[in-house]
C-alpha positions as semicolon CSV with decimal commas, in nm:
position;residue;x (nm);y (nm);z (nm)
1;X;-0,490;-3,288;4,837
2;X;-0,399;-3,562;5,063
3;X;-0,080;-3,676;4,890
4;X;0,054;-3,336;4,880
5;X;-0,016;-3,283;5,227
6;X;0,188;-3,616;5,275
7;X;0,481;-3,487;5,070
8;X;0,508;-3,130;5,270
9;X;0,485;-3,331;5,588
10;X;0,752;-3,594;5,499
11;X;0,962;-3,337;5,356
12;X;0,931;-3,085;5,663
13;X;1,035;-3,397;5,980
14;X;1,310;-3,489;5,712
15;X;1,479;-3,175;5,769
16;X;1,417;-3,172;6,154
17;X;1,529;-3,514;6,196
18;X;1,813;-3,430;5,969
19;X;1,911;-3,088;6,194
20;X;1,906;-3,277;6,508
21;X;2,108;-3,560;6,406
22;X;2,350;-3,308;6,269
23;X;2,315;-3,122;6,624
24;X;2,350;-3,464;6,795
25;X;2,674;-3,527;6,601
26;X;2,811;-3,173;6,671
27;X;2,761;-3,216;7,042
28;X;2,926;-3,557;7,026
29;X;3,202;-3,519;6,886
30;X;3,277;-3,147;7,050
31;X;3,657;-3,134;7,167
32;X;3,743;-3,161;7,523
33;X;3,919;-2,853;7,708
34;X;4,180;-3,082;7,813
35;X;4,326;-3,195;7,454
36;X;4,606;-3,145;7,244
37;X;4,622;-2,958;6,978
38;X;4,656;-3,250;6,766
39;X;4,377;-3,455;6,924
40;X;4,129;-3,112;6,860
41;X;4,244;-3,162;6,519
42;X;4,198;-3,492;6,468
43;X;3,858;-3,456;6,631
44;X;3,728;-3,187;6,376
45;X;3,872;-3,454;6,080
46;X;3,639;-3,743;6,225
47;X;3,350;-3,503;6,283
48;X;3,364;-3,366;5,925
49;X;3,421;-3,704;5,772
50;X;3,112;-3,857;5,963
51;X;2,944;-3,565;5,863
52;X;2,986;-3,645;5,466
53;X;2,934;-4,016;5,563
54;X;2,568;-3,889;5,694
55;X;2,483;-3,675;5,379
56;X;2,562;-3,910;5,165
57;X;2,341;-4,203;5,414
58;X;2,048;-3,921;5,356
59;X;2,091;-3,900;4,983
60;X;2,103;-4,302;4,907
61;X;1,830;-4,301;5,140
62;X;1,603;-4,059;4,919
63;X;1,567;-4,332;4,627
């Protein structure tokens, strides 16, 4: 009973910690009202790609 109590726990704050260091990301890297259209895009690029960089940090991280 204990170890699956464990498991649901662990698996429960991994998704919590996951959201809010998606959420932390998102409000980091949120454009500024005073940028170029280039800049904005160049922003989204380097959000998504440190996005991927993070799932992939999460699944190497799972073995």
């Amino acid at each position: 009973m204990d170890r699956i109590l464990n498991m649901l726990i662990r698996r429960v704050i991994g998704r919590l910690i996951g959201r809010g260091v998606d959420a932390g990301i998102a409000r980091a890297t949120r454009g500024r009202a005073d940028a170029t259209p280039e800049q904005q895009a160049q922003a989204r690029q380097s959000a998504q790609r440190s996005k991927q960089a993070l799932k992939l940090a999460r699944r190497i991280g799972r073995f």
